[in-house]
C-alpha positions in Angstrom: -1.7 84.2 -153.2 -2.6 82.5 -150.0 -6.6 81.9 -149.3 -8.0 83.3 -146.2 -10.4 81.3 -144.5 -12.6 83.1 -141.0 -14.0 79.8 -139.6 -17.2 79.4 -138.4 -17.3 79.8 -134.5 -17.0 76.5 -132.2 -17.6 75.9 -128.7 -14.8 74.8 -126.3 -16.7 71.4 -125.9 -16.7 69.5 -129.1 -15.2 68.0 -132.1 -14.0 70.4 -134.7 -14.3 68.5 -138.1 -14.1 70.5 -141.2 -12.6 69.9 -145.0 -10.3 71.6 -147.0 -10.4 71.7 -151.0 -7.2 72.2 -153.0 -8.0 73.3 -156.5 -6.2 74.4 -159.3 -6.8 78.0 -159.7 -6.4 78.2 -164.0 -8.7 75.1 -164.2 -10.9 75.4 -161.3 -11.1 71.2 -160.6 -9.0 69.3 -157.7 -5.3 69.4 -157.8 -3.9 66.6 -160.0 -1.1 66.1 -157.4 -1.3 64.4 -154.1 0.6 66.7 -151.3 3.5 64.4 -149.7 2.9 66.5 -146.4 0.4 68.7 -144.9 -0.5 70.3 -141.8 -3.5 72.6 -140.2 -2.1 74.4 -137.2 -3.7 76.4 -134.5 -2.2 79.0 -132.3 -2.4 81.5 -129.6 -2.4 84.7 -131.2 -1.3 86.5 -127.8 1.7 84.3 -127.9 2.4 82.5 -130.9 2.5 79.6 -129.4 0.6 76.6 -131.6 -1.9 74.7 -129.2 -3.1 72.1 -131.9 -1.5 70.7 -135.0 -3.3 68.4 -137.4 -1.2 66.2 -140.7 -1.4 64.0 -142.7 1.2 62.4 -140.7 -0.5 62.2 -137.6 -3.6 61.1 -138.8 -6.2 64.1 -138.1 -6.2 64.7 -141.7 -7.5 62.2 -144.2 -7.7 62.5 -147.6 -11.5 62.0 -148.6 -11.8 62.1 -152.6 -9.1 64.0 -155.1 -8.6 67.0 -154.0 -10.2 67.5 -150.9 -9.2 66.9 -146.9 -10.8 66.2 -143.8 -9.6 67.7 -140.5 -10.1 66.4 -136.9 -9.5 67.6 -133.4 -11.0 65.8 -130.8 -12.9 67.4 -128.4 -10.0 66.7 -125.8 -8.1 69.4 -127.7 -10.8 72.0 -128.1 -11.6 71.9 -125.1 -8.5 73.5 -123.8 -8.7 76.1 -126.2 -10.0 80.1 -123.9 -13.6 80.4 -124.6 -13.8 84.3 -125.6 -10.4 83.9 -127.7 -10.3 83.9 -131.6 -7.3 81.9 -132.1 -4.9 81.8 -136.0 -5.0 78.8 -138.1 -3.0 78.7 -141.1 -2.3 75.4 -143.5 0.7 74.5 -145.6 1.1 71.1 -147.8 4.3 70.0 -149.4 3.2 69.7 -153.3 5.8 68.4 -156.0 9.0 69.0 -153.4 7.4 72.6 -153.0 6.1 73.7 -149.6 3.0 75.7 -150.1 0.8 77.9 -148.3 -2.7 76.6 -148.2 -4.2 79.4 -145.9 -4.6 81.8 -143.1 -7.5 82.4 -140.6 -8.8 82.6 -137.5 -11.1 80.4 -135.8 -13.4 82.1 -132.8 -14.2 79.8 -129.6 -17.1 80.2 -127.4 -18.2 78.6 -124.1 -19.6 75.6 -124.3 -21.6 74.9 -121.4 -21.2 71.3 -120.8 -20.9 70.3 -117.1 
């Protein structure tokens, strides 16, 4: 079963830093196995379209002790995202040769205010 996760609001004008925990379910600790590949994307829900994509590949997720993940998008990003919009975010990681759902939200943006 895939988590869902509402994120807590953000404003169009900053840094969106947040971390993700991958536990095993049956023995509630951190996963014993390191994902070769994962990925936080967001997108438009109006069109589908994804407007931000953080991996481990690019760098705006970093492993930060067993089993749990941090996530970065630079205020350069958010800051295109429509103040007023509540956009999807889902996460996937590749674990054991497996590609796995991590999660599926939504994230909701507000106006900033910064000159």
């Amino acid at each position: 079963m895939v988590d869902r996760v509402d994120f807590e609001e953000i404003t169009d004008s900053q840094t969106w830093t947040d971390v993700i925990e991958l536990v095993d379910d049956d023995a509630d600790e951190p996963i014993a196995t390191e994902p070769t590949a994962m990925v936080i994307s967001v997108s438009d829900p109006r069109t589908g379209a994804i407007v931000m994509t953080a991996s481990l590949a690019n760098g705006k997720i970093t492993p930060i002790s067993p089993g749990a993940y941090r996530f970065r998008f630079e205020s350069g990003e958010v800051e295109k995202l429509c103040a007023g919009q509540i956009y999807d975010v889902g996460g996937a990681a590749t674990l054991d040769g497996d590609d796995v759902p991590l999660f599926v939200g939504t994230i909701p943006v507000i106006d900033g205010v910064v000159p």
